[in-house]
C-alpha positions in Angstrom: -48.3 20.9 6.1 -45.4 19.9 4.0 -45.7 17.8 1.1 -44.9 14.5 1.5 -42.3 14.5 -1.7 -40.6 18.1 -0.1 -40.0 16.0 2.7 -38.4 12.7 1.4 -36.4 15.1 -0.7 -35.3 16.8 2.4 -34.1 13.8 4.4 -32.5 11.9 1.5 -30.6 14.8 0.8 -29.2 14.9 4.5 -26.1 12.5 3.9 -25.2 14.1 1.3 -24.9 17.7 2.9 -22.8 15.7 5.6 -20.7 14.1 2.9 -19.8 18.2 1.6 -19.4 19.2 5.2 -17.9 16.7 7.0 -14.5 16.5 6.0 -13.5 13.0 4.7 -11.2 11.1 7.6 -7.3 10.4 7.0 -6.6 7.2 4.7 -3.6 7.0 5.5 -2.4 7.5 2.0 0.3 10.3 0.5 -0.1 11.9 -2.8 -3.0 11.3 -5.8 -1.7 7.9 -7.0 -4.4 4.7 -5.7 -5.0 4.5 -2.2 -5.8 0.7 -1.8 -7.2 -1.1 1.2 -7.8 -4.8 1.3 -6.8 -8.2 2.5 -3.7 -9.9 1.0 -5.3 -12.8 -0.9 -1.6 -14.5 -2.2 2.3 -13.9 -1.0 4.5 -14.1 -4.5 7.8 -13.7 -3.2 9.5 -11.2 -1.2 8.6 -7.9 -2.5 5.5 -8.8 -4.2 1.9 -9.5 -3.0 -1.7 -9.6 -3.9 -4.6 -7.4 -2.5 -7.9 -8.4 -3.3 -6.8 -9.3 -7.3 -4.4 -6.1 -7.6 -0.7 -7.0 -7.4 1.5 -4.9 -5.7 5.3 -4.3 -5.5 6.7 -2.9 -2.8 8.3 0.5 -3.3 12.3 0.8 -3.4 12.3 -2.5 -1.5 14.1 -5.5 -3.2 14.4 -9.4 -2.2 16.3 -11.9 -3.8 14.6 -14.0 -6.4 13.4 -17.3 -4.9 15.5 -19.6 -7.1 18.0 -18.8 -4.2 17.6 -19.5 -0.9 17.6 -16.1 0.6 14.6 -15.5 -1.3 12.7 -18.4 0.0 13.7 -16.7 3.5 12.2 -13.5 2.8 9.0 -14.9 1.1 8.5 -17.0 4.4 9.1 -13.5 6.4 6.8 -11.7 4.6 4.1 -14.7 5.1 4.9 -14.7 9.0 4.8 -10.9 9.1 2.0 -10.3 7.1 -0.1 -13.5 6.5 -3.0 -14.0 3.8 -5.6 -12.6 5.0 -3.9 -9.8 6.7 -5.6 -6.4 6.1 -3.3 -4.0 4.3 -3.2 -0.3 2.9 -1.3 0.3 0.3 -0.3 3.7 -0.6 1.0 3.8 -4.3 3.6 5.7 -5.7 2.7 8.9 -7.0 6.5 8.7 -8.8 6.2 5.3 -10.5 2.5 4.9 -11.6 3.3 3.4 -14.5 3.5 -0.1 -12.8 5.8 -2.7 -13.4 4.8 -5.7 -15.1 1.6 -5.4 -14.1 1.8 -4.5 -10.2 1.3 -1.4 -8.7 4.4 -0.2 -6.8 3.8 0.6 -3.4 4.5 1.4 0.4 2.5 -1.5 2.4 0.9 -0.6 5.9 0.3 -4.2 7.6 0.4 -5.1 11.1 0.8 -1.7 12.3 4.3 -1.4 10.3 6.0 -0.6 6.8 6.2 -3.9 5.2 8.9 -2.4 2.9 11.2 -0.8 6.5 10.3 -4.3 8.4 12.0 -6.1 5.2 15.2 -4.0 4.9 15.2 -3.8 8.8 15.4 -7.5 9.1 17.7 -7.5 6.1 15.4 -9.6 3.9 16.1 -7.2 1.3 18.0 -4.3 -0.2 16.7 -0.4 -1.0 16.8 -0.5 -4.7 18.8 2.8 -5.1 17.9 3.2 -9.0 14.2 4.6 -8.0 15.2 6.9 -5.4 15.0 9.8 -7.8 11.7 8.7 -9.3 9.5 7.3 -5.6 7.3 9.5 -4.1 9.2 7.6 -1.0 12.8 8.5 -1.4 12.2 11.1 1.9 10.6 8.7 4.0 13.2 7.7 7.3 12.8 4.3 6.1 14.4 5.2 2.8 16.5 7.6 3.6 17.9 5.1 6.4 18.9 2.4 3.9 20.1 5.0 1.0 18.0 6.6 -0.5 
C-alpha cells in the first residue's frame, strides 16, 4: 500500500510533468519583447490605445494628431474597428522596447486583423518610415507594402 503523502505527491506533480512535456500552444506573438493579451479599456487617438492599464502605440503606424480633423477621423475608425472592450493581442516590438513616452510600441491583432495594416489600408494613417530600420516589423507585407 502506498503512503498516503507518496500519493498526493504523485498526482500534484501531474500538471506539472504536462506543463514540461506538452509544448506550450502558439500566442501568436514574434520575437522575446511582451506578448500582451487583453481587452482595450480606452481609444487615445489614432495610433494609440489602452489594454487593460498598459498603453500601447502602434508599431510604424502614424495618424494625424486630433487637433485636426483627420485625426478625429481615424480615432473614430479605430473605435468602430476595434471598440473598448474588444479583445486584442499585442505583440511588442522586439526593435523599440524602449517605449515611447510611456507606451509600449506594438503590432495589434483585433478583430481578426492588423490594426496597424487596417489603418494605412484605409489611409487613416501613414507608415512612419524613420523606424523601419529599428521595428522588429519592417518585413512584415503590411510594412513592406506602405514603405518600409
Amino acid at each position: 500500500m502506498v503512503p498516503k503523502l507518496s500519493l498526493i505527491i504523485a498526482l500534484c506533480s501531474i500538471p506539472l510533468i504536462l506543463i514540461i512535456v506538452i509544448p506550450q500552444t502558439n500566442t501568436g506573438c514574434s520575437g522575446n519583447a511582451m506578448c500582451l493579451k487583453g481587452k482595450i479599456t480606452h481609444i487615445i487617438d489614432g495610433d494609440t490605445i489602452d489594454v487593460e492599464g498598459t498603453r500601447v502605440r502602434l508599431a510604424l503606424t502614424s495618424t494625424p494628431e486630433l487637433e485636426l480633423l483627420e485625426g478625429i477621423k481615424a480615432k473614430k475608425f479605430v473605435e468602430e474597428t476595434c471598440p473598448i472592450g474588444s479583445d486584442v493581442l499585442v505583440d511588442e516590438d522586439d526593435g523599440q522596447i524602449e517605449g515611447s513616452y510611456d507606451r509600449i510600441i506594438g503590432k495589434v491583432l483585433c478583430q481578426g486583423i492588423i490594426l496597424n495594416e487596417k489603418i494605412l489600408e484605409e489611409d487613416f494613417g501613414e507608415i512612419n518610415t524613420f523606424y523601419c530600420t529599428q521595428s522588429e516589423f519592417y518585413d512584415e507585407p503590411w510594412a513592406k507594402n506602405y514603405g518600409c
